[in-house]
Structures are given as C-alpha cells and as structure tokens.
C-alpha positions in Angstrom: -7.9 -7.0 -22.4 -5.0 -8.3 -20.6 -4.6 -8.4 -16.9 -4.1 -5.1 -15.1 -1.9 -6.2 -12.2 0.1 -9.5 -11.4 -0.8 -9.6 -8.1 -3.8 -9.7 -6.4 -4.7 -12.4 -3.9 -5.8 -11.2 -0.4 -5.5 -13.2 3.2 -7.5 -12.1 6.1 -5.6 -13.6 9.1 -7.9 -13.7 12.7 -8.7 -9.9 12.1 -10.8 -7.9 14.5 -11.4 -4.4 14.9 -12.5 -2.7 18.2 -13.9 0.7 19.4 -12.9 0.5 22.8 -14.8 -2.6 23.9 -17.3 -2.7 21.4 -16.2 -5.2 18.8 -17.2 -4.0 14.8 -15.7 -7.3 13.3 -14.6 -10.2 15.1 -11.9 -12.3 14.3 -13.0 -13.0 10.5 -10.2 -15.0 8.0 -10.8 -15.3 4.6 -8.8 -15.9 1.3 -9.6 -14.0 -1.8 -8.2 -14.8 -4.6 -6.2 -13.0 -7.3 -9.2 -11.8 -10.3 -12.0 -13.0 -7.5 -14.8 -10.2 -7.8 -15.9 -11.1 -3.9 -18.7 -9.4 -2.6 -19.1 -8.5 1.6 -22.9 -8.5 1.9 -25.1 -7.9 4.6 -27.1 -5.5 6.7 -26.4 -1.9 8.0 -23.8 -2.4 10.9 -22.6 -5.9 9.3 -19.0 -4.6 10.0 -18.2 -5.3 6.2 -17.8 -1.2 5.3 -15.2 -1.6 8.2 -13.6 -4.5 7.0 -13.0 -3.2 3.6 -11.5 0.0 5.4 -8.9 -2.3 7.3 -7.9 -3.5 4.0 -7.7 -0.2 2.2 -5.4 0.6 5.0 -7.6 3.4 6.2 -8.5 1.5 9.5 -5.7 -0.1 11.6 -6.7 -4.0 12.7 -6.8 -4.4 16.5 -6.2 -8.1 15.7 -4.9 -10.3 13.6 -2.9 -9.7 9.9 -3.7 -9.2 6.4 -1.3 -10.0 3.6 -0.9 -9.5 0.0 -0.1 -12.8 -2.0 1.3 -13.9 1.3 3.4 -10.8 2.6 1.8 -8.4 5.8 0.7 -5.2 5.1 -0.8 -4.5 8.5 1.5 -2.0 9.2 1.5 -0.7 5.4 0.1 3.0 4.8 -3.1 2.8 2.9 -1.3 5.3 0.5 1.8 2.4 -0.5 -0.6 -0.5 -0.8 -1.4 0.4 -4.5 -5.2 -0.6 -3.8 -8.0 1.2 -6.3 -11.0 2.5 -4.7 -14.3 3.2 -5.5 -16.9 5.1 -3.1 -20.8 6.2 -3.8 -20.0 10.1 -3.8 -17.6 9.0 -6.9 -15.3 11.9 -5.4 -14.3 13.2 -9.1 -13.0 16.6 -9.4 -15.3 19.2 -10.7 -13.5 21.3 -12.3 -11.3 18.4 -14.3 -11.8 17.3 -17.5 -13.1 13.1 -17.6 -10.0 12.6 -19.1 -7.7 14.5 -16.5 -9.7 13.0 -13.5 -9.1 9.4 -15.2 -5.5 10.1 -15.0 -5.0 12.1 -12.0 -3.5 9.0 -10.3 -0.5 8.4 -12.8 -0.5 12.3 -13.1 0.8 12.6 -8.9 2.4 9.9 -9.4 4.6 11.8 -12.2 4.1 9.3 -15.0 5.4 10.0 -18.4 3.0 12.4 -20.3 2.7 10.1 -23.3 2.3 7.5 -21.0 -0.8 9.3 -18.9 -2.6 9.5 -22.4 -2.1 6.0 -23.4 -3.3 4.6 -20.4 -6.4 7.1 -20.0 -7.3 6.4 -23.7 -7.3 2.9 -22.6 -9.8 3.3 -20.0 -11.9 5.4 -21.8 -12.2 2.7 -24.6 -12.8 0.2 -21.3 -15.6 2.4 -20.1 -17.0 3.8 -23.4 -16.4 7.0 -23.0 -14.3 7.9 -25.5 -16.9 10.8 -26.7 -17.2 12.4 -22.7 -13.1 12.7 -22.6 -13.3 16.8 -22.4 -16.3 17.1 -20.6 -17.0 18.2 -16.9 -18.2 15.6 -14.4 -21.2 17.8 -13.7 -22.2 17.1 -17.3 -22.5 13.6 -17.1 -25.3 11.3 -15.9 -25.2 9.4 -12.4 -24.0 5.9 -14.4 -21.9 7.8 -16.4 -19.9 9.7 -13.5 -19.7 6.2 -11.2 -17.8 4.8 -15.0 -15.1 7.2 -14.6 -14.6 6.9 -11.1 -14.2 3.5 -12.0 -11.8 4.3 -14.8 -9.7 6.5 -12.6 -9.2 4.0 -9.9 -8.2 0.8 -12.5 -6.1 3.7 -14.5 -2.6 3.0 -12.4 -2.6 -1.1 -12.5 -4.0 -1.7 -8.5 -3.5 -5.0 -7.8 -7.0 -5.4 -5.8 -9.9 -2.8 -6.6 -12.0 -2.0 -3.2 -15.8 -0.6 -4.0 -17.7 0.2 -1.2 -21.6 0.6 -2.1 -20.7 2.4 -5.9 -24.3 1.8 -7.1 -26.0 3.3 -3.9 -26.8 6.8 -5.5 -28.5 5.8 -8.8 -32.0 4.1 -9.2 -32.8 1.3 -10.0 -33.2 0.4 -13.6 -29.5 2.2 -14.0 -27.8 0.1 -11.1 -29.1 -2.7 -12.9 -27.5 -1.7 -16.1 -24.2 -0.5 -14.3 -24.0 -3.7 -12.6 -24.1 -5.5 -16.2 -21.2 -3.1 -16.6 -19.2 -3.8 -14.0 -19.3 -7.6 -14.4 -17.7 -7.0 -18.2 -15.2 -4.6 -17.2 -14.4 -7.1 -14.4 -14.6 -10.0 -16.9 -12.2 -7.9 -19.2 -9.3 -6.5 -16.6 -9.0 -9.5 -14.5 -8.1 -7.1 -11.8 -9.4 -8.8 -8.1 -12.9 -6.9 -6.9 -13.4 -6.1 -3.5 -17.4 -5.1 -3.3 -19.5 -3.6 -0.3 -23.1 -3.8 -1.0 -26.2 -4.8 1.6 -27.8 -5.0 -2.4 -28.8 -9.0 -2.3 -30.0 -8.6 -6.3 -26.3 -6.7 -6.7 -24.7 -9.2 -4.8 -26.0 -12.1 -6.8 -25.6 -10.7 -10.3 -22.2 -9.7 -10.2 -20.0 -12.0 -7.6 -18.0 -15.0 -7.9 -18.4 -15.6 -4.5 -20.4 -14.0 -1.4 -19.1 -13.1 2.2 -22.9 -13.0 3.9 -21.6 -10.9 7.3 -24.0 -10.0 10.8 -22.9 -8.1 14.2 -19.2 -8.4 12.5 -18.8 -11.9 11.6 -19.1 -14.1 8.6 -22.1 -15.9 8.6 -21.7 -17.7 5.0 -19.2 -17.6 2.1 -19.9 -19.3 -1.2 -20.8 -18.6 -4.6 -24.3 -17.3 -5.4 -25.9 -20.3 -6.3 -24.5 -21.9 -3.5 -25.7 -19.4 -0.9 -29.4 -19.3 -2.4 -29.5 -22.8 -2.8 -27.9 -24.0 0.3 -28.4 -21.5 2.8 -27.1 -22.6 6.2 -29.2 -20.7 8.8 -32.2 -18.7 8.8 -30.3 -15.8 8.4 -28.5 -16.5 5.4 -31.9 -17.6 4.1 -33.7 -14.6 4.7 -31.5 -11.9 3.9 -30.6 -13.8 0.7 -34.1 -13.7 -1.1 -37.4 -15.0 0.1 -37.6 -18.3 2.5 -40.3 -19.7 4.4 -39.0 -22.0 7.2 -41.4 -25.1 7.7 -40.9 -27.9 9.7 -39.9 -30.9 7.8 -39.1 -34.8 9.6 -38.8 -32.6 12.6 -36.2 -30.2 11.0 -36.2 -26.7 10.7 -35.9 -26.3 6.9 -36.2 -23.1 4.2 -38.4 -23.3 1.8 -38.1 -20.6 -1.2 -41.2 -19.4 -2.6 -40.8 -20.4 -6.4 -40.0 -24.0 -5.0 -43.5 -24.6 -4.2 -46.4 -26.1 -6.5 -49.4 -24.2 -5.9 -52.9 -26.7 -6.7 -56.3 -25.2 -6.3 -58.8 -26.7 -4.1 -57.7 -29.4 -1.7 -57.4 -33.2 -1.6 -54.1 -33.4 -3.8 -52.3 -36.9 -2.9 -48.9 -35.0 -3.1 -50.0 -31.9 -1.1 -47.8 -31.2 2.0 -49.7 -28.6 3.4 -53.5 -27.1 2.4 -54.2 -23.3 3.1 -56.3 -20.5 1.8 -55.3 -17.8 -0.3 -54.6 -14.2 1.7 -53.3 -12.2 -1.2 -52.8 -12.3 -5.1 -50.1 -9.2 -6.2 -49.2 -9.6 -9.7 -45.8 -8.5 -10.7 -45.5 -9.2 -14.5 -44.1 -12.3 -15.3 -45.0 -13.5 -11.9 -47.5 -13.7 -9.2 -46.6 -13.5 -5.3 -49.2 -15.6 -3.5 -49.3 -15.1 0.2 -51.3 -18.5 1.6 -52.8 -19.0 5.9 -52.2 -22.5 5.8 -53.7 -25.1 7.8 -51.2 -25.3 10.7 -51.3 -21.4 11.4 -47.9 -20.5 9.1 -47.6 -18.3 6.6 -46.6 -19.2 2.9 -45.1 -17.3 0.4 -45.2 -18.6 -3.3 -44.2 -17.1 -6.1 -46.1 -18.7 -9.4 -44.7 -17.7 -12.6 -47.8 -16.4 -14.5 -47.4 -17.6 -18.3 -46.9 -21.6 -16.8 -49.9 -21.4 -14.3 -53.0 -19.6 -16.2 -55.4 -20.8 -13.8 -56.5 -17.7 -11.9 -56.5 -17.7 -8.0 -58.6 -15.3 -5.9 -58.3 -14.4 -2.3 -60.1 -16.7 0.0 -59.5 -19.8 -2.5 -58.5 -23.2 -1.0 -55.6 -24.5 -1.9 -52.9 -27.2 -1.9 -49.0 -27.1 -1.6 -46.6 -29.2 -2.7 -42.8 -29.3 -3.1 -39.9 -32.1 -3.4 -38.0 -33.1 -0.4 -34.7 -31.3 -2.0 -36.3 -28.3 -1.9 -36.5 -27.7 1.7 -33.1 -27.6 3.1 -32.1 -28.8 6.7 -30.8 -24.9 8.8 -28.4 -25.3 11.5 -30.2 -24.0 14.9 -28.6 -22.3 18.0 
C-alpha cells in the first residue's frame, strides 16, 4: 500500500510544559521523521503521555515550538492538525457498526458517500476485517476492537498517527500478536507513528527508534539495538532489559545477563569473577541464574538451556567470564 499522507515529519523545538512550578517535561527537542514509527518509553510520570498530548494539540506548550515539516503549529487547534489517534479505551462507538465507526472521521468531515466506502473497505482489507464490517464493537475481541480503532484513526490520511499505551488493556500473548500487527500495518501505510508505551518488550519489537524519558527529560534516543547495546547510564540500562553494573578498569560498566559465560567449579584462566549459585528458575528455552559472587555483588545470567546442558544447582561454585566489549563504560553524575 501506498503512503497515506505526504507529510509527516515532526520538530520538537526547546518544549516544556509546566503545572504551575512543577515542570512535567523540560525543555526536550527532537526530530521525527516523516514514516518514523518512534516510540516515548519510560516509567509512570516520565512526562511522555504529556508530551504526546502537546503534540496532539490537546495540551498547550509552556515553552518552546513544535512544527510540522518545518511550519509552527503551537498555536494550531488539536482539531486542524489532521493528527490520528489511538488511546487504550479504543473509544469506538457502541452502537455503530465496525464499518460506520471506521469511517466516522470522513463521515463529519462530509466526504463523498462513495468515497467513505472506498476508503473504509480499504482499511478493512488493511486490518483484516473484512468479515466484522456489520458487527457491533461489543462483539468483537480485545485485539480485534484496538484494529478498528486503528482503522478509524488512519481512515482520513493523518499525516502523523499518535498511540498512547493501545496495547495496555489486552494480555499478553495478544499484545504480542497485535504488536506483530502493528509493525505490518506500519510497514504497509508508511504513515509516521507516534507510540506511548512504558512496555520495554513493546518498545523494542516494534520501533525504529526509542525516546528512553525520566522526571520529563530525554535520557536516550536511538534505535533498539543501539539502546540495548549501548546504553549510556544506568538508567537506560536498567529500564531497558536486564544489566548488572560491575566495575571494570575502574569504570562503572553494564553487564547484560546473556553476555556472561557461566563455568562450573572455579579455577578457569579466563574467569573474571567466581561466585556461588543462589538460584536456578528455568524459563523454557532459558535458565536465569542468580550468582553471590566473590566480591559481595550480585550476578544475573541468563544461560540458554539447549547450548549449556550441564545442570547447575544452588550452592554450586562457579566461574564467570565475558569479553571486554561486553561491559560497556556508563556516564556517572
């Protein structure tokens, strides 16, 4: 499928937003680019729900500008930006067909009828739910409900989509498969994706790049791999998967679990660190060791089980090892 929009990059200019003195985010810039699907990750209070509103245009910016490939819509009503939007609740209407609710936008916006059914037959196709057109919302699934609020928001052509947490309200093995979804529909329209998650697995899956945010600033932006693998603080390291920080040539350094080489018994000439085994919890395809090693630290490792068949039981003495690339040098202060 072709494009859905020919516009869609973003610039966040210096923007901050204040409740009286407290300050939610704090003078954050950032360029997005047209067909990016950018994810705002991090914790409750991150300020990246409030960011997101400031772009809808549902929260005014204390500070600062944002522009549309390169003109202000600061002062432009949320309602004439044109942006899509996606929430958990889905907001359909209940009593509206999933075809009628798919095309509700063009519908208020008085659209031609032939026109409406075109489009909406389109974004059935896009969601596959050609078969659900004359059904009620209440008689769809969870997954299948958050598709046609998806629909309805890419129906009228927005130029950026905004999604703020869409995957919150289903479990787990169907976020998982909405999330493989939602990367081919993105894949597909080409429209730019604005995501909301504190989700790190949803974060990672699905983005081309990451906007890691705490106490209302950005902390890290970069694509996933680059994130994971080159965390720059203990922050980013931690809320993005599994570290354990070490000291390393008198650096403070993360260490991810499934980087480390687990020996049995001690007196390895490559071991870094010996330990004793805590805990064994076996998880399927891998094992997540928790080791009291020699220095007083804790160490995580996760062993992948059908590689390393030797079995390990709690009180066992062990070695650690790991290559000099795979702790990586924080920033402190």
């Amino acid at each position: 499928m072709a494009d859905l929009a020919d516009t869609g990059s973003l610039q966040v200019r210096s923007v901050s937003k204040l409740f009286g003195t407290f300050r939610a985010v704090n003078d954050i810039s950032l360029d997005i680019q047209k067909g990016e699907f950018l994810t705002l990750l991090g914790p409750s209070g991150s300020g990246k729900t409030t960011l997101l509103m400031m772009i809808a245009g549902f929260l005014d910016i204390s500070e600062g500008d944002i522009a549309l490939d390169g003109s202000s819509i600061a002062q432009t009503p949320a309602e004439k930006r044109n942006f899509g939007m996606v929430f958990q609740g889905y907001a359909l209407f209940p009593h509206m067909s999933v075809r009628d609710n798919i095309g509700y936008a063009l519908s208020v916006r008085k659209r031609p009828a032939e026109e409406i059914r075109s489009r909406v037959d389109e974004m059935l196709e896009l969601v596959q739910l050609q078969d659900f057109a004359d059904r009620k919302p209440g008689q769809l699934s969870g997954g299948q409900q958050q598709r046609v609020a998806l629909a309805r928001a890419l129906c009228f052509a927005p130029p950026v989509l905004l999604l703020d947490e869409p995957l919150g309200a289903l479990d787990k093995k169907l976020r998982v498969e909405v999330q493989e979804q939602l990367k081919d529909i993105h894949r597909r329209v080409g429209t730019t994706f604005i995501y909301v998650t504190h989700d790190q697995e949803e974060a990672l899956s699905m983005s081309d790049r990451i906007v890691i945010m705490r106490d209302g600033a950005i902390e890290q932006v970069g694509t996933p791999q680059e994130l994971y693998e080159r965390p720059v603080n203990q922050f980013t390291a931690s809320f993005l998967g599994k570290s354990n920080f070490i000291q390393q040539n008198g650096k403070t350094c993360a260490l991810r679990p499934e980087k480390i080489d687990l020996r049995k018994g001690e007196g390895h000439s490559e071991a870094r660190m010996s330990g004793t085994v805590r805990s064994v919890t076996y998880f399927g395809s891998m094992q997540r060791v928790i080791v009291d090693a020699s220095d007083g630290t804790e160490i995580e490792v996760d062993i992948d089980v059908w590689r390393n068949s030797e079995p390990l039981d709690v009180g066992d003495a062990v070695d650690l090892l790991w290559k000099d690339e795979a702790a990586v040098e924080l920033q402190t202060g």
